[in-house]
C-alpha positions in Angstrom: 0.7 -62.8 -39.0 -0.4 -66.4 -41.1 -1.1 -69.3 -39.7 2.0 -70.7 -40.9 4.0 -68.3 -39.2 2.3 -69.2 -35.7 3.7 -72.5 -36.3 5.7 -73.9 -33.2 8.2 -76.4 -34.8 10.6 -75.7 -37.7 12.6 -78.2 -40.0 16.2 -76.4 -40.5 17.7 -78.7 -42.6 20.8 -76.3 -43.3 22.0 -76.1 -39.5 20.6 -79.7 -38.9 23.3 -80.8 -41.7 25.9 -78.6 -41.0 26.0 -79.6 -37.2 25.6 -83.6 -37.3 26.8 -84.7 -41.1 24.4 -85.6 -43.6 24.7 -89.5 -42.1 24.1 -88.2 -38.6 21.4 -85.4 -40.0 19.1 -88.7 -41.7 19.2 -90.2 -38.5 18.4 -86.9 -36.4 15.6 -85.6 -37.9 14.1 -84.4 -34.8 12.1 -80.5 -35.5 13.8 -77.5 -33.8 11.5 -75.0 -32.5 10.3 -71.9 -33.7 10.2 -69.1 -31.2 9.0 -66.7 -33.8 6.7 -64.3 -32.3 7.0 -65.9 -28.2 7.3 -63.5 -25.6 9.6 -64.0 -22.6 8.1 -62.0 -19.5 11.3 -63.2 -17.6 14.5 -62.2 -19.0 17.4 -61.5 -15.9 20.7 -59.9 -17.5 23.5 -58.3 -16.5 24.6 -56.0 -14.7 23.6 -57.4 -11.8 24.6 -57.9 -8.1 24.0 -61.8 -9.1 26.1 -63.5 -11.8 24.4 -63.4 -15.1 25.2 -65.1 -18.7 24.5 -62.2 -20.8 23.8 -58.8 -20.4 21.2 -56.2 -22.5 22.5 -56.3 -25.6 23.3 -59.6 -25.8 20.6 -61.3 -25.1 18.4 -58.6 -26.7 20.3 -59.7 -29.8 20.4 -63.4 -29.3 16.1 -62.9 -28.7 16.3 -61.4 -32.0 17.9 -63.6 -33.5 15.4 -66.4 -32.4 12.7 -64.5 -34.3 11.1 -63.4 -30.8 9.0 -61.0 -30.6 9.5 -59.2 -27.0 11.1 -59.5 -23.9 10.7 -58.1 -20.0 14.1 -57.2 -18.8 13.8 -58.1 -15.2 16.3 -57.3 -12.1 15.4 -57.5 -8.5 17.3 -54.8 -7.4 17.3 -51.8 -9.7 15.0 -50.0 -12.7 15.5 -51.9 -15.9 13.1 -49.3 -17.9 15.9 -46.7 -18.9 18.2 -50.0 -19.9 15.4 -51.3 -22.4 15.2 -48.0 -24.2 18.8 -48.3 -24.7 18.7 -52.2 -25.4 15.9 -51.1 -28.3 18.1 -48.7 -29.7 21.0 -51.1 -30.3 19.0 -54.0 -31.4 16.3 -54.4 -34.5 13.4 -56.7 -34.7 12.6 -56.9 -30.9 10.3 -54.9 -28.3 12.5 -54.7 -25.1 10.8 -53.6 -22.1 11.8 -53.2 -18.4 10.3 -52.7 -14.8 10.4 -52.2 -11.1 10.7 -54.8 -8.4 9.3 -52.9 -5.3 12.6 -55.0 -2.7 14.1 -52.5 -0.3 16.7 -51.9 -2.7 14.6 -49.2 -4.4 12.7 -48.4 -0.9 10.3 -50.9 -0.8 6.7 -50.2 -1.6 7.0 -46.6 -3.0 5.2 -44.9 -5.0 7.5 -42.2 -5.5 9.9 -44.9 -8.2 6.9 -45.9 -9.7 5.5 -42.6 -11.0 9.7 -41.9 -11.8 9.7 -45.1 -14.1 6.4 -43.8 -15.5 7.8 -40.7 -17.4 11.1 -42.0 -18.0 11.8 -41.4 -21.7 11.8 -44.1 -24.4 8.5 -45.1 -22.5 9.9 -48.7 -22.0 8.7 -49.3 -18.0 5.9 -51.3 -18.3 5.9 -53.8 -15.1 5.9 -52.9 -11.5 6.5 -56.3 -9.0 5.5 -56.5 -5.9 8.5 -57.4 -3.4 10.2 -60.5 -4.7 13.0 -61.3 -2.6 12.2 -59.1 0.0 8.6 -60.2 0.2 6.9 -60.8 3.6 6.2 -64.5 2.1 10.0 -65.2 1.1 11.4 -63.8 4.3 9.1 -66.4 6.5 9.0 -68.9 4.4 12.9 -69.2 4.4 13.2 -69.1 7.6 14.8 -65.5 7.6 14.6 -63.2 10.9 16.0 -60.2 8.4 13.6 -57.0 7.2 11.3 -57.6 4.3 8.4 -55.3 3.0 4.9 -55.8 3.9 2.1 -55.3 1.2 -0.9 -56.2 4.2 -1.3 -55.2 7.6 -4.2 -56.9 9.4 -5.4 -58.8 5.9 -5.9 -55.2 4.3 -3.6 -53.7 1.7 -1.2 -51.1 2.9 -1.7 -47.2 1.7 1.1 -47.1 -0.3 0.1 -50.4 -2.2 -3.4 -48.8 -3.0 -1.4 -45.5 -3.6 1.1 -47.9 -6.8 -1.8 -49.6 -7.8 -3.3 -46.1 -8.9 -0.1 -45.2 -10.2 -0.3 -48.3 -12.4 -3.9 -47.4 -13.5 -3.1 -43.9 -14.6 -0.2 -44.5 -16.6 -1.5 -48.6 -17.8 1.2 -50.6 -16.8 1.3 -54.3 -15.6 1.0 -55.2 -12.1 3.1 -58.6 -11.3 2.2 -60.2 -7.8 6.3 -61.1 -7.4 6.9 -63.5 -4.5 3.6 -62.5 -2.7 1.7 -65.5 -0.8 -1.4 -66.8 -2.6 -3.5 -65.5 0.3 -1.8 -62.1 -0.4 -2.0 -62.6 -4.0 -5.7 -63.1 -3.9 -6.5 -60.5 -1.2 -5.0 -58.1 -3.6 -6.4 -58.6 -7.0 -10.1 -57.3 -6.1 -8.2 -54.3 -5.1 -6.1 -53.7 -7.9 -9.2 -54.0 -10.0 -11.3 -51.5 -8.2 -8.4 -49.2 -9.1 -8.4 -49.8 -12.5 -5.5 -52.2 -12.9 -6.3 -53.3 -16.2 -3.9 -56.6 -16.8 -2.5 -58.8 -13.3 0.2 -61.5 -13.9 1.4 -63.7 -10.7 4.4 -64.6 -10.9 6.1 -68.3 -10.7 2.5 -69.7 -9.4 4.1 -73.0 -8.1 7.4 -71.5 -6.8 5.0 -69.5 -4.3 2.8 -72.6 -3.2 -0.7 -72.0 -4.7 -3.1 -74.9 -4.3 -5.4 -75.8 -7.5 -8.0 -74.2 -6.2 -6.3 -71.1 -5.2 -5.3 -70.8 -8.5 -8.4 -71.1 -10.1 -10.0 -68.3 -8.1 -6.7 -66.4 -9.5 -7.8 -67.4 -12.8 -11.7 -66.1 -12.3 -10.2 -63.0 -11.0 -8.6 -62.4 -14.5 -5.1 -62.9 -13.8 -2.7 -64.9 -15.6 -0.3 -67.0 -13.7 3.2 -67.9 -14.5 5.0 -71.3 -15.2 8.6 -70.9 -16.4 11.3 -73.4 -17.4 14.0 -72.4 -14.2 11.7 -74.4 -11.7 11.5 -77.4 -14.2 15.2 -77.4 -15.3 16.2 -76.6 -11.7 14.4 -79.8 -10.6 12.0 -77.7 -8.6 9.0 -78.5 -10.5 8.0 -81.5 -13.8 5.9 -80.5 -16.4 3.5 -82.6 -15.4 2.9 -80.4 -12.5 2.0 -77.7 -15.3 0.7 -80.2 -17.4 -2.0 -81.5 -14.9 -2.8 -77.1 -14.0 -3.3 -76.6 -17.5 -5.5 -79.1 -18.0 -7.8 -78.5 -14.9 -7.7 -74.7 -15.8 -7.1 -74.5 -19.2 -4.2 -72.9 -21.2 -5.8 -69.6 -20.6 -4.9 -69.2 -17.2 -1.0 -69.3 -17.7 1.7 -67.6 -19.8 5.5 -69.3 -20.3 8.7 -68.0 -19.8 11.8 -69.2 -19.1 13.4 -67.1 -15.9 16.7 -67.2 -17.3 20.1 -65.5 -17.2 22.1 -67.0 -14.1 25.3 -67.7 -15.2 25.8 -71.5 -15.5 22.4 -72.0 -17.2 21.4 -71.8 -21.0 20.7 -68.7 -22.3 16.7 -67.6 -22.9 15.9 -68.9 -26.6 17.8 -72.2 -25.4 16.0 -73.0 -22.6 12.4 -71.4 -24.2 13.4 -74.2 -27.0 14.0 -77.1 -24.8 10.9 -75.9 -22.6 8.6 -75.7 -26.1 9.8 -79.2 -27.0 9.4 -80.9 -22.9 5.1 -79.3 -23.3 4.8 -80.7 -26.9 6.4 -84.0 -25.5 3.9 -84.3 -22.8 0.9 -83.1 -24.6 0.4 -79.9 -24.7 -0.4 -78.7 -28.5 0.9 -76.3 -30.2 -2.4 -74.0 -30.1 -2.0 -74.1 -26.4 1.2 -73.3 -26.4 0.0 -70.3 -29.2 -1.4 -69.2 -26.2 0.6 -68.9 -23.6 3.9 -68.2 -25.3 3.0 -66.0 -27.4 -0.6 -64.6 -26.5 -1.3 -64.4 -23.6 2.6 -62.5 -22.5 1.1 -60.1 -25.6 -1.7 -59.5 -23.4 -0.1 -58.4 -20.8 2.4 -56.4 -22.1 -0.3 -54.5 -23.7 0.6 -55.9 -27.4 -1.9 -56.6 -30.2 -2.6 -60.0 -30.3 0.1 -62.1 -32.2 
């Protein structure tokens, strides 16, 4: 693509007109954003066991519609692989791709679903999460005395972990840390290396507690880390928390993405839009957010650069 279509902020003077008046439109001016070619790692839709906004088609369509280039269906409980081959078929103009959280839901750490999602026609799987709510790290953290899966015992990785991070080698898919504690997180990169995982993204970085410095050592270990607009619009987190990371580690180090889809809260292109607009407002330029909203997701997905 040009330069000019990498361009993060748009002038639609039609739907700017059209929605305020040409009196209100003269003192409005303000640029929508462009979310031509982004890439939303994050997308929750229905069905669900949790309330969602949208389901596949839906907000396959409305990610179309933005001009976005792909999206990672993502669902805690179940495979969303087979439901992005169908998504694709149905909707134009987008790359729709699903995964596998590794929660108890689907047995925990097992290899077994992995290799499944694999070879699943339409060849759409292409994330494996470690536990996310089920995580060792959620479960204490929150206080819970329930189960939860375990990726370490002792400080080392479990078999089965070693045995899915093979899996993930052979067949090239993306390994996302989920809820994993930093310490995990970091224990556990060297190792997925060794094996031949070729691309690491951890997931939410803040959400999970990572210190600066743990997160640069995450960064020299050639992952990229997550910042997405939930924590921000859910008050959990300012920009200038990511603000002040990406400066310290550069924009490199991160991809954006909106964790979306609970009912009651914008859709994805709306809250990737307001999220675009809240980095630009604080900073951030548009070559950096090139990078991580539109690059760097690429990269882990496997795309050709944008």
């Amino acid at each position: 693509m040009g330069g000019m279509k990498r361009i993060a902020v748009l002038l639609v003077v039609a739907a700017g007109v059209a929605a305020v008046g040409v009196a209100g439109w003269a003192e409005s001016q303000e640029p929508e954003i462009s979310l031509e070619g982004v890439v939303d790692l994050h997308f929750h839709t229905g069905p669900d066991s949790r309330p969602r906004s949208v389901d596949d088609i839906e907000a396959s369509r409305l990610a179309a519609a933005a001009g976005m280039r792909a999206i990672l269906l993502k669902n805690h409980f179940t495979m969303t692989a087979d439901r992005a081959a169908i998504a694709m078929g149905q909707v134009d103009g987008l790359e729709i791709f699903g995964g596998l959280v590794l929660n108890r839901a689907v047995g925990g750490i097992n290899p077994e679903a992995v290799r499944q999602m694999a070879t699943f026609s339409g060849g759409r799987g292409k994330v494996v999460w470690l536990p996310t709510f089920d995580s060792e790290y959620a479960a204490t953290s929150s206080g819970s005395d329930g189960p939860y899966v375990s990726i370490l015992e002792d400080g080392e990785p479990l078999p089965a972990v070693l045995e899915v991070f093979e899996l993930l080698a052979e067949h090239d898919l993306t390994l996302a840390m989920g809820h994993s504690a930093p310490g995990e997180v970091l224990r556990l990169i060297p190792e997925a290396k060794r094996l031949g995982v070729q691309r690491i993204l951890v997931t939410h970085v803040f959400s999970q507690g990572a210190t600066l410095e743990q997160m640069r050592e995450m960064a020299e270990g050639d992952a990229i880390m997550e910042i997405d607009w939930l924590a921000v619009y859910g008050g959990g987190r300012s920009i200038d928390d990511y603000v002040s990371a990406i400066r310290a580690l550069g924009a490199e180090a991160f991809f954006m993405s909106s964790d979306l889809g609970q009912a009651g809260n914008p859709v994805h292109a709306d809250g990737l839009r307001a999220y675009v607009r809240a980095m630009l407002d604080a900073g951030i330029t548009e070559a950096e957010i090139d990078i991580m909203a539109r690059r760097n997701p690429a990269r882990l997905l496997g795309l050709d650069p944008w």
